[in-house]
N, C-alpha and C positions, 0 to 999 in steps of 0.2 A: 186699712185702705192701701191697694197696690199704689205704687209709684208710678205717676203719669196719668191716671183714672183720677177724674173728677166727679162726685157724684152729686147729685141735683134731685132732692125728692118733691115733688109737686105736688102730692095732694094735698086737697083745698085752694088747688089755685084755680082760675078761667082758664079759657086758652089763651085769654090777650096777656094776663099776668106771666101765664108759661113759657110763651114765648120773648116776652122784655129777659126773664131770667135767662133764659137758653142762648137769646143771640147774646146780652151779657157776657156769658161764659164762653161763646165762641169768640166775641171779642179779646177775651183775656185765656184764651186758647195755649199761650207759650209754654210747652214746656210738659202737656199733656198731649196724649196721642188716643183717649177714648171720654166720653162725655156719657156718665152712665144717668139715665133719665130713669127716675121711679115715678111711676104714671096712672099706676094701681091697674086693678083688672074687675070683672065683673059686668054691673049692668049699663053703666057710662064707661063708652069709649073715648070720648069726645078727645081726652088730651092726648092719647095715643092716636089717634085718627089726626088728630091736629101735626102730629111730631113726623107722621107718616108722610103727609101733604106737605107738608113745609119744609123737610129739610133733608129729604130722599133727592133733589137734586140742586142744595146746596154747594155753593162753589169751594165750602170748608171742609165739605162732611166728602169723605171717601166711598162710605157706605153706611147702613143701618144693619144692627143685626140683634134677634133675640136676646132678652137678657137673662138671669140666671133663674129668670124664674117668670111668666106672662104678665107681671105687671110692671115688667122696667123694660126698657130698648137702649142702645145703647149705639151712639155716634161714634164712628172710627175717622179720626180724623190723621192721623197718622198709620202706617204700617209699623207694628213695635217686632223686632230684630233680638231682642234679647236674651 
């Protein structure tokens, strides 16, 4: 695991449980600067569709971007300089 990346795997969650975890880890945000969500891919989008709507204009989150593979996204919540 990189330094500052917190990773958060979701499958078999809801959305509601998804998101109690996620604002969680936004809560406790200190110290990290990306919030990598694994959200799976395939025939339910639901919790990426959910991560979409919910936190693309987040007062925490910078941006949303692809993650390293279609079933994670990944929250930028700082810009890392390193």
């Amino acid at each position: 695991m990189k330094p500052g990346i917190r990773t958060l795997d979701l499958h078999g969650k809801t959305t509601y449980q998804a998101r109690v975890l996620i604002d969680a880890a936004l809560r406790r945000s200190a110290g990290i600067y990306r919030l990598r969500l694994i959200h799976g891919y395939g025939h339910n989008t639901a919790l990426k569709d959910m991560i979409h709507a919910a936190y693309a204009g987040h007062p925490a989150v910078l941006r949303l971007e692809a993650g390293e593979n279609p079933g994670q996204t990944e929250l930028v919540l700082k810009e890392y300089y390193g």
